[in-house]
C-alpha positions as protocol buffer text, in pm:
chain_id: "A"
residue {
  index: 1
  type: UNK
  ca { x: 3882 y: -12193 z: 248 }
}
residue {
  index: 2
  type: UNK
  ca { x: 4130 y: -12301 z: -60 }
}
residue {
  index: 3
  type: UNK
  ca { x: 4133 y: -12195 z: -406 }
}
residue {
  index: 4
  type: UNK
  ca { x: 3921 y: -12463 z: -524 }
}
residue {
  index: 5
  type: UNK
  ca { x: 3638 y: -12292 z: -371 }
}
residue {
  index: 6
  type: UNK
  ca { x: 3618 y: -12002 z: -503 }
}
residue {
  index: 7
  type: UNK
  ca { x: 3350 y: -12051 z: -713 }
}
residue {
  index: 8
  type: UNK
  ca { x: 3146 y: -12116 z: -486 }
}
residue {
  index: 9
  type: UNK
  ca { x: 3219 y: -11874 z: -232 }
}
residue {
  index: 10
  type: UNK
  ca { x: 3205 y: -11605 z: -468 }
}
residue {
  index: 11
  type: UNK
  ca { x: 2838 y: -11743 z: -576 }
}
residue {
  index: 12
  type: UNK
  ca { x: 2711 y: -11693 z: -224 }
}
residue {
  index: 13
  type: UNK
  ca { x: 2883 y: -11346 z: -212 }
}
residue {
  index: 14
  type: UNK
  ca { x: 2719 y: -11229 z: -540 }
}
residue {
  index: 15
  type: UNK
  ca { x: 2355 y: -11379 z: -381 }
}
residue {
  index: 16
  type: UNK
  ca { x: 2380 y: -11179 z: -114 }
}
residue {
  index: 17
  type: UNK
  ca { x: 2501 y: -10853 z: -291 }
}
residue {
  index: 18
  type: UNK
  ca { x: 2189 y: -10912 z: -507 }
}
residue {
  index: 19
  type: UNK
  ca { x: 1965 y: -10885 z: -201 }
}
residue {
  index: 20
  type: UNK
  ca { x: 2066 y: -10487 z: -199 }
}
residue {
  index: 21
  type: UNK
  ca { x: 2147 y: -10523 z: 165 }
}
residue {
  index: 22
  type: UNK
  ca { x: 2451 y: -10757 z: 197 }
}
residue {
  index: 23
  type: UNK
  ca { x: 2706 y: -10445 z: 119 }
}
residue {
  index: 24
  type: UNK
  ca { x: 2777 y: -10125 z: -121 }
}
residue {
  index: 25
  type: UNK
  ca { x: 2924 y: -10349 z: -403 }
}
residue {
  index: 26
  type: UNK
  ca { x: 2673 y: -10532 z: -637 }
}
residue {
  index: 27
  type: UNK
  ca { x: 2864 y: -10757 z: -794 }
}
residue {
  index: 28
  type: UNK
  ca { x: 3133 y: -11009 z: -626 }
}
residue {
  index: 29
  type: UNK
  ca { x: 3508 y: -10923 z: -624 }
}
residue {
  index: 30
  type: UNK
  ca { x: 3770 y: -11170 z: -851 }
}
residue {
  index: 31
  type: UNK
  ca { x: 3892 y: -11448 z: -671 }
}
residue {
  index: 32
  type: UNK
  ca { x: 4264 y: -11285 z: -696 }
}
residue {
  index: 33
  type: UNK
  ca { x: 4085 y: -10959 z: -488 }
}
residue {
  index: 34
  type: UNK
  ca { x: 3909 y: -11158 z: -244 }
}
residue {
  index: 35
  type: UNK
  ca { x: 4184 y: -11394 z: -143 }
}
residue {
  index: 36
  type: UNK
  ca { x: 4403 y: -11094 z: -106 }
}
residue {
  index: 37
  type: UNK
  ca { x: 4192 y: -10888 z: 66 }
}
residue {
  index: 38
  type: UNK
  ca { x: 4109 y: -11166 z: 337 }
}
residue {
  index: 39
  type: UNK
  ca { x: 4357 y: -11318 z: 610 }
}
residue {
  index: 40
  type: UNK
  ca { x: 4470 y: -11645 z: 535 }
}
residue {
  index: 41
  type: UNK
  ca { x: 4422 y: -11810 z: 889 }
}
residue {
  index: 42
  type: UNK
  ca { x: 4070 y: -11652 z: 945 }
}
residue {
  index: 43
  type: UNK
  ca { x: 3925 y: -11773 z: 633 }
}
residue {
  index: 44
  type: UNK
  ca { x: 3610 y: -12083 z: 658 }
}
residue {
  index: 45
  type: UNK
  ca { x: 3388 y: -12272 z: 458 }
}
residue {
  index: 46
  type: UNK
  ca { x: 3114 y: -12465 z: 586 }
}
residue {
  index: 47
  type: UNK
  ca { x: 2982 y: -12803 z: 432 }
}
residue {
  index: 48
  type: UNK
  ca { x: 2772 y: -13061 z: 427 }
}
residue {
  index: 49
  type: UNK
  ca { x: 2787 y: -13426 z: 409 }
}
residue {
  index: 50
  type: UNK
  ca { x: 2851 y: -13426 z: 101 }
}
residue {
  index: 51
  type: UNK
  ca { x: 3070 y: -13145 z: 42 }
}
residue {
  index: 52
  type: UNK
  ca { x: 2871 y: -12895 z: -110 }
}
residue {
  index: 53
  type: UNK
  ca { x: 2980 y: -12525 z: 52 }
}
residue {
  index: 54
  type: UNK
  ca { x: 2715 y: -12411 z: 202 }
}
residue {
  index: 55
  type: UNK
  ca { x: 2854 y: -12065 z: 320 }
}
residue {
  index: 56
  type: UNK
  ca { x: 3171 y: -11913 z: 481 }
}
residue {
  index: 57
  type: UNK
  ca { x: 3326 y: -11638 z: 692 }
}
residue {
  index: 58
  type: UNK
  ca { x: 3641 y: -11446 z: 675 }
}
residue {
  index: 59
  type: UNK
  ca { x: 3804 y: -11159 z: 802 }
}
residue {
  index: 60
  type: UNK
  ca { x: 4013 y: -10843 z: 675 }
}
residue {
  index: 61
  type: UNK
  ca { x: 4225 y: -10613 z: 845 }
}
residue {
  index: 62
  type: UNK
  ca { x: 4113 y: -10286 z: 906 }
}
residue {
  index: 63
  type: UNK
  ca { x: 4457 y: -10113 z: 869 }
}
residue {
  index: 64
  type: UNK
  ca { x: 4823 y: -10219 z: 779 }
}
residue {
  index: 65
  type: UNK
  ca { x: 4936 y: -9964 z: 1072 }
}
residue {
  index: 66
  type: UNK
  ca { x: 5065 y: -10218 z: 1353 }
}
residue {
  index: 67
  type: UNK
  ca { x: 4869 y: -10046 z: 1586 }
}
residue {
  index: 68
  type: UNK
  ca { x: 4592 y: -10200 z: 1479 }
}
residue {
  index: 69
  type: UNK
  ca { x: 4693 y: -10537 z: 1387 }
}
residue {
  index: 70
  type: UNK
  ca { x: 4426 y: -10679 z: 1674 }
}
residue {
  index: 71
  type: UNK
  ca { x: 4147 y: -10531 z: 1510 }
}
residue {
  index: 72
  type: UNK
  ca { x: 3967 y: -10701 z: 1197 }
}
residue {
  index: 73
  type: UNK
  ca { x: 3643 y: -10629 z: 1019 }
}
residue {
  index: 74
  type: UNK
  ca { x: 3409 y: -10892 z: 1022 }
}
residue {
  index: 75
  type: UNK
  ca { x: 3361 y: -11212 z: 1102 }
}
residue {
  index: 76
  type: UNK
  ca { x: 3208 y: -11437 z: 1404 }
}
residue {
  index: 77
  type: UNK
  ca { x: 3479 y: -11722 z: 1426 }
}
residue {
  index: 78
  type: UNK
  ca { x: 3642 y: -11788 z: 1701 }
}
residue {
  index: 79
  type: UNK
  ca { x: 4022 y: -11869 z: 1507 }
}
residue {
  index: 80
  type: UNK
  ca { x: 4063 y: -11479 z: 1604 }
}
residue {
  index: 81
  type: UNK
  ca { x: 4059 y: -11442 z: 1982 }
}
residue {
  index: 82
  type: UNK
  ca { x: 4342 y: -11750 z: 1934 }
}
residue {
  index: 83
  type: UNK
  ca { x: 4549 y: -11482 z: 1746 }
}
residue {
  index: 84
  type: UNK
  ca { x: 4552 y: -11232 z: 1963 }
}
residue {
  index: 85
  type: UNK
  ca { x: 4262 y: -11033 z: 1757 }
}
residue {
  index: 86
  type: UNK
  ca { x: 4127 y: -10817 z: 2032 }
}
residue {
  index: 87
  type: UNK
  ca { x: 3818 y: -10613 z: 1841 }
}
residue {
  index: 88
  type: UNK
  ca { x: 3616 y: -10774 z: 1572 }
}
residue {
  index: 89
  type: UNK
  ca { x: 3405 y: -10485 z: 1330 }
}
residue {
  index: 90
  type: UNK
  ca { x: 3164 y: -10457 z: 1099 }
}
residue {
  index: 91
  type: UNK
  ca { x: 2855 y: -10260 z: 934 }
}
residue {
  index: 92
  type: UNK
  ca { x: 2536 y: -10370 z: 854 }
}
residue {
  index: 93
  type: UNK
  ca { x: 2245 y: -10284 z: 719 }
}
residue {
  index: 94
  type: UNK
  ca { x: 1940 y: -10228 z: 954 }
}
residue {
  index: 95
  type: UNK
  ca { x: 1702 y: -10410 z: 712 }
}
residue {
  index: 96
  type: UNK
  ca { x: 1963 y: -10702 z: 722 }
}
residue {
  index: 97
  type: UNK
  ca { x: 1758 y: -10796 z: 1075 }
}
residue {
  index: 98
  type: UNK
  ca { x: 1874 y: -11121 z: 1019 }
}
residue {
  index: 99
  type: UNK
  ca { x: 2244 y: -11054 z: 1039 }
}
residue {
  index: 100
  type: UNK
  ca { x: 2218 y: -10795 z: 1293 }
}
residue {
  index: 101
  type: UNK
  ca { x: 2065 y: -11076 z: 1503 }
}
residue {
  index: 102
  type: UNK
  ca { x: 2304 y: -11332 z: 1424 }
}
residue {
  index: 103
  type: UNK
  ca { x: 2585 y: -11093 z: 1519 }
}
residue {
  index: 104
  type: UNK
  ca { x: 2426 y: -10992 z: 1866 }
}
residue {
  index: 105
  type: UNK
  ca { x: 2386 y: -11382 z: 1960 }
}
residue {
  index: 106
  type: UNK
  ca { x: 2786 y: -11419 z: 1872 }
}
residue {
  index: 107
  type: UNK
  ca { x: 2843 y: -11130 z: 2106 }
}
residue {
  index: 108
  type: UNK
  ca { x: 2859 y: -10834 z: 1907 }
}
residue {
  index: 109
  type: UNK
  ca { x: 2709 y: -10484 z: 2049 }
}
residue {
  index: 110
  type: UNK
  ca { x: 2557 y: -10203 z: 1824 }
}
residue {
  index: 111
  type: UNK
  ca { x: 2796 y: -9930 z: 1866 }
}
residue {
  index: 112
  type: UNK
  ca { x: 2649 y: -9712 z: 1698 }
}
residue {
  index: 113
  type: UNK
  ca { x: 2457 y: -9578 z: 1281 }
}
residue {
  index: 114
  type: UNK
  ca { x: 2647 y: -9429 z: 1054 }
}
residue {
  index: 115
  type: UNK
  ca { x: 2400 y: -9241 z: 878 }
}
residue {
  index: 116
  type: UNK
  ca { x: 2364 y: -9210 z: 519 }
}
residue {
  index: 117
  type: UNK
  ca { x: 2713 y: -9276 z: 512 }
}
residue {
  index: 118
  type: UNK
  ca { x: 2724 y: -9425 z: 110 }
}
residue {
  index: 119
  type: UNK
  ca { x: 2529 y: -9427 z: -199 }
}
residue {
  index: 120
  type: UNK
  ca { x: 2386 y: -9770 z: -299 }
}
residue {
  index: 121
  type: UNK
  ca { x: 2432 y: -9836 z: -673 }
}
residue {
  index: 122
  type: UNK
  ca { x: 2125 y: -10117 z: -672 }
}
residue {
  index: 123
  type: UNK
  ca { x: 1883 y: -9898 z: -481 }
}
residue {
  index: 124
  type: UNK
  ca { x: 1917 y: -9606 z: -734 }
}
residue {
  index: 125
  type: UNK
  ca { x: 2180 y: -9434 z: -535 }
}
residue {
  index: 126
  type: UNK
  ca { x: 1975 y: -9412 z: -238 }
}
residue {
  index: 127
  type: UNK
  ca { x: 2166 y: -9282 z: 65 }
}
residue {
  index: 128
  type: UNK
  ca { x: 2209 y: -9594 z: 308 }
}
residue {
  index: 129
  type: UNK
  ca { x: 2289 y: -9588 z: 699 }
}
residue {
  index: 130
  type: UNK
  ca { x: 2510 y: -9872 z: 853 }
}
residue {
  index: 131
  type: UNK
  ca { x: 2435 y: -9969 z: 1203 }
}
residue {
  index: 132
  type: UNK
  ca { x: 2797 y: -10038 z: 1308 }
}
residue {
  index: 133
  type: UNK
  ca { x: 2881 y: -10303 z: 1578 }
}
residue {
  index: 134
  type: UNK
  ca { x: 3155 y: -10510 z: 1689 }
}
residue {
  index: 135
  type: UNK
  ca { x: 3240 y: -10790 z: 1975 }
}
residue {
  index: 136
  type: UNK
  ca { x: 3531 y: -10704 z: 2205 }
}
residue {
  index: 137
  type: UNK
  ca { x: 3727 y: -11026 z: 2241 }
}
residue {
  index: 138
  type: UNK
  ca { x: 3673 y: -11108 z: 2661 }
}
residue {
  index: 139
  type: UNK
  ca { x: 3973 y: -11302 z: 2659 }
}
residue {
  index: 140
  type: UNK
  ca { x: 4243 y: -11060 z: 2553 }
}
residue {
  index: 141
  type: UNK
  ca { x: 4260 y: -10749 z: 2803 }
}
């Protein structure tokens, strides 16, 4: 992922926000925020043939405390377990089914719901729960 496509990778961000169960936010972050909220090395596009982005992935730390410098939140690409990232996290939705089953075929494990844990500006401020999972890297013990 380079700064040349940020455009589009902030388009497919703001399409899923505007489902109302992609995340809290509604609308996309700058490009400035996103690229400096991400990790450089754990950031992907994916194209096709022609070079149209068709989505991406990328991964932020969960703390700036060394202690956990192994554990990210979110992503399902395997450029983590090759840097020592032990603990891969995330929260989703549990009407995002299709996410939730994408992330269980990559590994991940429900660990648990966080209910009602935020107010959801484009339901209304609707209490939400997050079912929170992550994948426990098997290579780094």
């Amino acid at each position: 992922m380079h700064d040349e496509d940020a455009d589009a990778v902030l388009a497919i961000y703001q399409a899923g926000l505007d489902t109302g169960h992609a995340s809290f936010e509604t609308t996309a972050p700058s490009w400035a925020a996103f690229d400096a909220g991400k990790l450089p090395e754990h950031r992907h596009v994916a194209v096709d043939d022609d070079g149209v982005l068709l989505g991406w992935v990328a991964v932020s730390p969960v703390s700036t405390r060394p202690v956990y410098a192994g554990v990210v939140e979110h992503s399902v690409i395997a450029s983590t377990e090759a840097a020592g990232i032990w603990t891969i996290q995330s929260g989703v939705f549990p009407e995002n089914t299709a996410s939730l089953a994408l992330h269980q075929r990559a590994g991940f494990r429900i660990v648990g719901v966080r209910e009602r844990i935020g107010r959801h500006a484009a339901h209304g401020g609707r209490w939400r729960d997050v079912v929170f999972i992550e994948r426990r890297s098997p290579a780094i013990t």
